[in-house]
Structure formats: structure tokens, C-alpha cells
C-alpha positions in Angstrom: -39.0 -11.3 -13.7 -36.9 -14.6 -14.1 -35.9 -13.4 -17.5 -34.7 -9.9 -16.1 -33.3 -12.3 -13.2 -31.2 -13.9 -15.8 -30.0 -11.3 -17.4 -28.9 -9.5 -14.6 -26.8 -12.9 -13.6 -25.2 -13.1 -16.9 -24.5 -9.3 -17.0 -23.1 -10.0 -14.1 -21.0 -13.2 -14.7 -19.3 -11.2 -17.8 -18.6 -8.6 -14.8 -16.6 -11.4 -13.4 -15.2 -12.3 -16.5 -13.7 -8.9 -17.0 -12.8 -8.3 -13.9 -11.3 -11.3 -12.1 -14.0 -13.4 -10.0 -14.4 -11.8 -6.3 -16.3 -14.3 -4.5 -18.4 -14.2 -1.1 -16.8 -14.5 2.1 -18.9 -17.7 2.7 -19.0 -19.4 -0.3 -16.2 -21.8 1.1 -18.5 -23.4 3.6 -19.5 -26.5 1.5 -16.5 -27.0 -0.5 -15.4 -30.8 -0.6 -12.2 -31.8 -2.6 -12.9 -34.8 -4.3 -11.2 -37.9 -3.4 -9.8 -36.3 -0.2 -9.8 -38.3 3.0 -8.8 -35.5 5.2 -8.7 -31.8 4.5 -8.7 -29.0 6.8 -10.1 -24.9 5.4 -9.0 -21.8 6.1 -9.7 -18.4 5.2 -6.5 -16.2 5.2 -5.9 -12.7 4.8 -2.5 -13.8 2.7 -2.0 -17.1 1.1 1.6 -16.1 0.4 4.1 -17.5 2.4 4.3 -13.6 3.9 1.1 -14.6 5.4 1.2 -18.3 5.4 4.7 -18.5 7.6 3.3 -16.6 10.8 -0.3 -18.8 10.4 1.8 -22.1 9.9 -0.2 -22.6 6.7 3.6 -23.7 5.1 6.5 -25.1 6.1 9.6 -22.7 5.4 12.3 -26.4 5.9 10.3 -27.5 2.5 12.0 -24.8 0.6 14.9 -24.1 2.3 17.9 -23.3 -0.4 15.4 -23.2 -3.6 15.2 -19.7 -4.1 17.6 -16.9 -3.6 17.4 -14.1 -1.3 16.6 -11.7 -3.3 13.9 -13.1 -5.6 10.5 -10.9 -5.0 8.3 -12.0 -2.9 4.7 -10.8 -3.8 2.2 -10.3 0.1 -1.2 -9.3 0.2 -3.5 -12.0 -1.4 -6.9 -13.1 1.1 -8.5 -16.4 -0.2 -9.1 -19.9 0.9 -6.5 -22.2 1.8 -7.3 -26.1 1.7 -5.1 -28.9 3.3 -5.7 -32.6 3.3 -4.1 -35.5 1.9 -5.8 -38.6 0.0 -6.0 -42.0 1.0 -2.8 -43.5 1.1 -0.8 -46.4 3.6 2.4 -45.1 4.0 3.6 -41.9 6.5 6.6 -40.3 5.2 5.3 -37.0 5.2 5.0 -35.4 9.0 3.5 -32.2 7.8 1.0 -31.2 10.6 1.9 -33.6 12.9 -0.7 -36.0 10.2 2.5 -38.4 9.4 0.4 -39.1 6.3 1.2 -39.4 2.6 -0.4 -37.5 -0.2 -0.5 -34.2 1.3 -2.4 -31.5 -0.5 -2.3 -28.0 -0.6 -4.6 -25.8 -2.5 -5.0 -22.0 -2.7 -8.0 -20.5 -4.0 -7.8 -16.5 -4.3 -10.5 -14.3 -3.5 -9.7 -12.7 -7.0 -9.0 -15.0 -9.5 -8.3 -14.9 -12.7 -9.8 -17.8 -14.3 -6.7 -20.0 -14.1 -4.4 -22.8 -11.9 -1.1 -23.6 -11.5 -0.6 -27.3 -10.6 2.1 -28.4 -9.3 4.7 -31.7 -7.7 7.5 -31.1 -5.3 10.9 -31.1 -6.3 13.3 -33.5 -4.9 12.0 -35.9 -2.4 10.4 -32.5 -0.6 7.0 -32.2 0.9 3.7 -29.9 -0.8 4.8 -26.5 0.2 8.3 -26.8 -1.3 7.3 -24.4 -4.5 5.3 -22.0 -1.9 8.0 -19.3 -2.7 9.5 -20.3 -6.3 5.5 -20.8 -7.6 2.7 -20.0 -5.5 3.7 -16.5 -4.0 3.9 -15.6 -7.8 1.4 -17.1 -9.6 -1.2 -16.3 -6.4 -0.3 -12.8 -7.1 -1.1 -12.7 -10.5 -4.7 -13.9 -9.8 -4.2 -17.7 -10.0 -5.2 -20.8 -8.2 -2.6 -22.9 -7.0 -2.3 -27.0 -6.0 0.6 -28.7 -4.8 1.4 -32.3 -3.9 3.9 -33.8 -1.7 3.7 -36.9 -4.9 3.0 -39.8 -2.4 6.1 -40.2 -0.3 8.9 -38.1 0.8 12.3 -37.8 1.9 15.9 -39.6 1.8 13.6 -42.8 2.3 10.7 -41.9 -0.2 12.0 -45.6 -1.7 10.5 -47.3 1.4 6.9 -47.0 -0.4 5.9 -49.7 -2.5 5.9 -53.2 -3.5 7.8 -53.7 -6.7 10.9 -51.3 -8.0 9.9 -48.0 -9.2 6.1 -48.1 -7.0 7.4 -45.2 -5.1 8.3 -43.0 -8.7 5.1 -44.1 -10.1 3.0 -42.9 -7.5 4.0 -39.6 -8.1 2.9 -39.2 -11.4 -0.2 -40.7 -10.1 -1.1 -38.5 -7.3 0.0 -35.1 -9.6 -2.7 -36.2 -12.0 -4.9 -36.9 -8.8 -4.7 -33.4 -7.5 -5.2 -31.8 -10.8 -8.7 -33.7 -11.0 -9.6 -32.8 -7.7 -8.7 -29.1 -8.1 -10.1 -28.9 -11.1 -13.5 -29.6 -9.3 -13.1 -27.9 -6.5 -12.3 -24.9 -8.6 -15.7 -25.3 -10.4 -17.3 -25.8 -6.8 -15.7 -22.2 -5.3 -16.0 -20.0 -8.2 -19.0 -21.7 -9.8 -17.1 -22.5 -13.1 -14.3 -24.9 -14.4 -10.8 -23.5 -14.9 -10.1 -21.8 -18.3 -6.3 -22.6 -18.2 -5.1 -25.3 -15.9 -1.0 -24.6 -15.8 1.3 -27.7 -15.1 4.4 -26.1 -13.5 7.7 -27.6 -11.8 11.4 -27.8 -11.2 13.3 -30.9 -11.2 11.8 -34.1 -10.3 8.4 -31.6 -10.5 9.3 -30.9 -13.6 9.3 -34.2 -14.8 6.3 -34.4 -13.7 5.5 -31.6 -16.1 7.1 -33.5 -18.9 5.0 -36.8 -18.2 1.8 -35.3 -17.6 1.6 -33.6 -21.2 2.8 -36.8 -22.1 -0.3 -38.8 -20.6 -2.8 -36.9 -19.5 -2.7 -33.8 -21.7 -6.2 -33.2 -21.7 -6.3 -32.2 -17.9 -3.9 -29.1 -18.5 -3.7 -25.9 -21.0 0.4 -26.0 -20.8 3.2 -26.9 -19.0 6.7 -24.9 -18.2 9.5 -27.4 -17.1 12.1 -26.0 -15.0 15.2 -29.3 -15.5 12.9 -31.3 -15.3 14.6 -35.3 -14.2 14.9 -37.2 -17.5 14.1 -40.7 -16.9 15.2 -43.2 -20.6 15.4 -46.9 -20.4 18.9 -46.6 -22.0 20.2 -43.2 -21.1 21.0 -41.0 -20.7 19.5 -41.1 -17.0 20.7 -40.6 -13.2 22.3 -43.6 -13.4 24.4 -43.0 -16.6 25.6 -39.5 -15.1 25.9 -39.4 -11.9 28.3 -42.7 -11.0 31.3 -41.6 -13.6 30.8 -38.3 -11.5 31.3 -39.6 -8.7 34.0 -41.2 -9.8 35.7 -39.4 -11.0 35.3 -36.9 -8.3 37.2 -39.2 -6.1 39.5 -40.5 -7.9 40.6 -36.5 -9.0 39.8 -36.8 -12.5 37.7 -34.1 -13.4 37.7 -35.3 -17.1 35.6 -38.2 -15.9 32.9 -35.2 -14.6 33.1 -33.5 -17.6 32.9 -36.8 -19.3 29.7 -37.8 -18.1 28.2 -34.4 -19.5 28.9 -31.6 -16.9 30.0 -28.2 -18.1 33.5 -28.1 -17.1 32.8 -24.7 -16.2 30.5 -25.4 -13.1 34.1 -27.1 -11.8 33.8 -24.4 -9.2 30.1 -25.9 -7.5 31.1 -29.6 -7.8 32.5 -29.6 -4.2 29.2 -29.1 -2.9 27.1 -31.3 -5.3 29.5 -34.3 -4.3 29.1 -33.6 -0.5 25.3 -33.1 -0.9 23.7 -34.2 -3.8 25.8 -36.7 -6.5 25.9 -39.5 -3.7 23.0 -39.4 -1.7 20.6 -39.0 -5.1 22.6 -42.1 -6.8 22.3 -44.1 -3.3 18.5 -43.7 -3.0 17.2 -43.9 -6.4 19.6 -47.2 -6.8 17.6 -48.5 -4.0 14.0 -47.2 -5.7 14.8 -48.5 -9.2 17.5 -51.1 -8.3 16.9 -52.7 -4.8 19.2 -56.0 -5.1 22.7 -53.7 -5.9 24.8 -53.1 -3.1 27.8 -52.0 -4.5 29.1 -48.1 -4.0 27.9 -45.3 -6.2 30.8 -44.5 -7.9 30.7 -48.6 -9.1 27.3 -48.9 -10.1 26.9 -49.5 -14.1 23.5 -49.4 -15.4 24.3 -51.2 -18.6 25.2 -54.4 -16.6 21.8 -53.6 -14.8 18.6 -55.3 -16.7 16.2 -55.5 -13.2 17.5 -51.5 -13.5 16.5 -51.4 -17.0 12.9 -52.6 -16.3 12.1 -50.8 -13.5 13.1 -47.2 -15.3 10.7 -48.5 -18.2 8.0 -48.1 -15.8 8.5 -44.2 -15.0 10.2 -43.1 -18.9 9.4 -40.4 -20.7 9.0 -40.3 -24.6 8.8 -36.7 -25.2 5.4 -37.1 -27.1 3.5 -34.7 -25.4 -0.1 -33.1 -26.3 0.1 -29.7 -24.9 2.5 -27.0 -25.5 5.4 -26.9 -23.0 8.2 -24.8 -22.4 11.7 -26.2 -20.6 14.3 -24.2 -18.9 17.4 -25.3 -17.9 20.8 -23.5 -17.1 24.4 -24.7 -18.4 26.0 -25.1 -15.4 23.5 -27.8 -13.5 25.9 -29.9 -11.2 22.9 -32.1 -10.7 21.2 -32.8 -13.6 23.8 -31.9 -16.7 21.7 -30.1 -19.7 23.6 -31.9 -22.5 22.2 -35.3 -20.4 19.1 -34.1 -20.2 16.7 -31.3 -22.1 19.3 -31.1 -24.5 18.2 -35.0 -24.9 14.4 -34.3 -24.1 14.1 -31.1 -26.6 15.3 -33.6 -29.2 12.6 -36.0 -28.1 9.5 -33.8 -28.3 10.8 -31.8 -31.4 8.7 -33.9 -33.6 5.6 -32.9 -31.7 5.6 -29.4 -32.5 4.7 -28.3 -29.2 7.7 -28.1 -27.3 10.2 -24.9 -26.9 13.3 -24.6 -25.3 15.0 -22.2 -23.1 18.7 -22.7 -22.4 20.1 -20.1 -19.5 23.9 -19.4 -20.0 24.8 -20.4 -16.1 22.1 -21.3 -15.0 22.4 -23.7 -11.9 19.9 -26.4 -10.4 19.1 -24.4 -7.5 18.9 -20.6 -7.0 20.2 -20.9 -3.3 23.5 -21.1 -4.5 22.8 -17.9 -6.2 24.0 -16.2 -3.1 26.9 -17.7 -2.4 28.1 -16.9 -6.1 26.0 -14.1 -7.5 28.4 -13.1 -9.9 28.9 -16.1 -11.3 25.6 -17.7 -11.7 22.1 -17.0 -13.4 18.7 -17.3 -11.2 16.1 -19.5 -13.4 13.3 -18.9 -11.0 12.6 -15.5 -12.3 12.7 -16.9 -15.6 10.1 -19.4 -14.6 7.6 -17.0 -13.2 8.1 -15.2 -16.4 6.9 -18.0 -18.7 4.1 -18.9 -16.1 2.9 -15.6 -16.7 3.3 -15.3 -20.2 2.6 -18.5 -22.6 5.2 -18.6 -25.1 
């Protein structure tokens, strides 16, 4: 009888393999995510943000403008939704009224097909900000899904931490953090570990990407940077772009922009990334990576800048990563230039082996701004999904 008990199990178990893993309605009872200090369940008829909006399971201001209007947005996917955060002493993140770092999220779909996306915020947004950009897709497709708000958020996420660069460094920290603990709890819900753990992000997530196959490349299958922040000790950086921008911005010089590595050709969006992004992002990473300067932005010089120097040490990447990993990036990002950036990084890993290279003929840092100029601008989300979907 236990043999035939056995065998029926296993018979069943390849079922499951075949077929994508249904689970029991109950089996969520006793799940625990390791390391969490706080966490909250709930069983949902739709884990996409369809669902998850009415059930205030997300929070539509974290990813406002990331996505445009008319990217599909897959419904329909029951499961188990898990929030929580870890133990952490700072309170930048007001999600659920917690005011607690190191908020979680983790989706666990009833049918899953034996994989997880993992995946950081972009920005200095909270855990839900890839909801619609990664999780309604990948969800869909039969996958698990964990984001991370990386520790701190905001305009202020520099207020956490001791020492100059803490507040980047816990980012990479808590990413690999949450990839542990949903690992486990994966193993926990569907009785067995992951068989492709997918690291996934855009911008400051997808440097995340980049230094997680760098460092802990044994936690994931792949990764799939979408312009992913490139962080060097002597450029190119934030710091070696963005203030000759500025400059030159104001001073009406727009061979200083294009200069400092941005297609001249994206002249028409550099109103708005002066107004909203070039000055603020320069202002509050000076005063993450380089507390004592209190020049403007459009001064600062990071080769003058050695307390600068050592703090970007601390977070750099040296494209030597251990997994395969894919990067996107468009030619007209007014944020992060491509020939500043994965042009750079691409150059990096190429000895490696492992890394490919997607370069999207205008393509923009955000696909919000899709909207305003659809006929003059390429979504990269879409092409995202895609090579979530399909390893390259």
C-alpha cells in the first residue's frame, strides 16, 4: 500500500510538472516568510493590479507615469498575496499606513509554472512600483512574483544610514534578502524550490539586476536589465552626466547636453527631464554619495570629489556577472544616456560571455511619456515582458 501510495504521489507530482502546479485552497495557512517581522496574507481572486487596485493590495501612486496607456494589462489570476516588510529602523515607506522600511510583496499564483520573477523598485519608488510593467505580466504567464521597496524610499531615501552610500547599499542588500526569503516560501507553498528564479528591473532596479549576477549569482537562473543605473568609481556615472546637462541646459548650450552623452535627438524631451528629473536626481544622490558638497548641480565636479570617489566604490559595478543577462536600453534616454551607460556596461561584461545587448532605436526611460509623443518614441516595456518570457 505505501509503495502504490508513492507512486500515485509521484504520478501525480509529474501531473504537476506538466501541467503548472494547482495548489489547495488552504495550503497557505502555515506559510511563514523567512526573516520577515511583519507580513499580512491574502487570498485574492486576481493578484493583478485589475484585482489588486479595488482590494488596495497595490498602490497605483507607485507606478504612476511608468507604463503607457496602452500597454496590456493581463486580469484574471487567483493566488496568494503576501505583505510584510523585514526588520529595519528607518520609516520612509508609508505603504499601509506601516511607515516602515523593507516592504515586501509577494505573489504566489494558484497555477504556477515552476518559476519567479524577483524584483527592486525603480527610482526611489516603493514595492508595487513594477505591479503593472512586471507582475501583471509575468503573473499571467504562470510566475511567482517578489518585489522590494530596497530599504528606503523617496526624495529623502538618503536620510537612511550612517556613512555615504548606507542608503544605496542597502538596496542591494534587501533585493538579495527577498530573493532568499521567496525562494523558501516558494518551496513552503508549492512543496518544491523554484526551477528558474528571474532577476528583473528597470533603472535603479535594474541595477540591481546587474549587481546581483554580479554577487550573488547563484540565487537566480537569469537576469533582464531594463537601463539599468550604472554606478563606476571614475565614470562614467550620474555624476559625470548629469551636471554638464544641467549646465548646459541653463546656460542654452545644448552642445554641452549632447556633450555629456545624450542623443541630440531626444532635444525635444529635455524640457521635462530638466524640470523633473536632471536636478532633483543630481541634488539627492550628491547628498547620498557626497553629503559635505553644497554647491548647485550644475557646479558639482566629481573629479575634484575623492569622499565622492569612495563612497561610489562602495555600490560599483564590474560587469563580471555569473548568470546570463540581457540589457535593454533605448537611444533617446534623457535620464540615463546609453552611450554613458550600457553602451559602457555591455563593454564591461563582454568578457564574461554571458551578457547580450538590446539597443531600442528611441527608446525613452519611461514609457509614460509614450503618450504624450507616440509617434516619436519606442515603448521598452513590451520589450521587457518579451525577454522575461523568453530567455535569449
Amino acid at each position: 500500500m505505501r509503495r502504490l501510495l508513492a507512486l500515485s504521489s509521484t504520478l501525480f507530482s509529474a501531473v504537476l510538472l506538466l501541467t503548472g502546479v494547482t495548489v489547495p485552497a488552504d495550503a497557505h495557512r502555515l506559510i511563514r516568510v523567512p526573516g520577515a517581522e511583519y507580513q499580512e496574507l491574502a487570498r485574492l481572486d486576481d493578484l493583478t493590479t485589475a484585482g489588486t487596485v479595488a482590494s488596495g493590495h497595490t498602490n497605483p501612486a507607485d507606478y504612476a507615469g511608468l507604463t503607457q496607456a496602452g500597454l496590456p494589462a493581463p486580469s484574471g489570476v487567483p493566488g496568494i498575496q503576501i505583505d510584510g516588510y523585514f526588520p529595519d529602523n528607518s520609516h520612509l515607506n508609508t505603504n499601509h499606513g506601516w511607515n516602515h522600511d523593507s516592504q515586501f510583496v509577494i505573489r504566489l499564483p494558484r497555477r504556477w509554472n515552476g518559476g519567479l520573477v524577483v524584483s527592486g523598485s525603480p527610482g526611489v519608488r516603493a514595492q508595487y512600483a513594477n505591479d503593472k510593467a512586471i507582475s501583471d505580466y509575468v503573473l499571467s504567464l504562470g510566475y511567482a512574483y517578489a518585489g522590494t521597496d530596497k530599504g528606503n524610499t523617496g526624495a529623502e531615501f538618503y536620510t537612511d544610514g550612517l556613512r555615504p552610500g548606507d542608503a544605496i547599499v542597502e538596496w542591494n542588500v534587501r533585493t538579495t534578502q527577498l530573493t532568499r526569503a521567496a525562494r523558501a516560501t516558494i518551496a513552503q507553498y508549492y512543496g518544491r524550490p523554484p526551477r528558474e528564479v528571474v532577476a528583473a528591473g528597470i533603472s535603479n532596479g535594474g541595477y540591481l539586476v546587474r549587481w546581483q549576477l554580479e554577487n550573488h549569482p547563484e540565487l537566480y537562473t537569469r537576469g533582464v536589465d531594463l537601463e539599468g543605473t550604472l554606478w563606476t568609481v571614475n565614470g562614467p556615472n550620474l555624476f559625470t552626466f548629469l551636471p554638464p546637462a544641467i549646465r548646459g541646459y541653463e546656460q542654452h548650450s545644448p552642445e554641452l547636453i549632447t556633450g555629456a552623452g545624450f542623443d541630440p535627438r531626444s532635444d525635444f524631451l529635455w524640457d521635462y527631464h530638466y524640470a523633473i528629473y536632471w536636478k532633483l536626481t543630481q541634488r539627492i544622490y550628491a547628498a547620498e554619495l557626497d553629503p559635505t558638497y553644497t554647491g548647485t548641480e550644475a557646479d558639482y565636479d566629481y573629479a575634484h570629489r575623492p569622499e565622492a570617489h569612495k563612497a561610489v566604490k562602495r555600490i560599483a559595478l564590474t560587469g563580471k556577472i555569473g548568470k546570463p543577462l540581457l540589457t535593454i536600453h533605448g537611444t533617446y534616454d534623457s535620464l540615463l544616456p546609453i552611450t554613458q551607460d550600457s553602451d559602457v556596461y555591455a563593454g564591461m561584461a563582454r568578457s564574461t560571455g554571458l551578457h547580450m545587448y538590446q539597443r531600442v532605436e528611441a527608446g525613452n526611460h519611461v514609457d509614460g511619456l509614450v503618450d504624450t509623443y507616440p509617434d516619436r518614441l519606442t515603448p521598452l516595456v513590451p520589450l521587457l515582458r518579451e525577454a522575461i518570457r523568453t530567455p535569449s
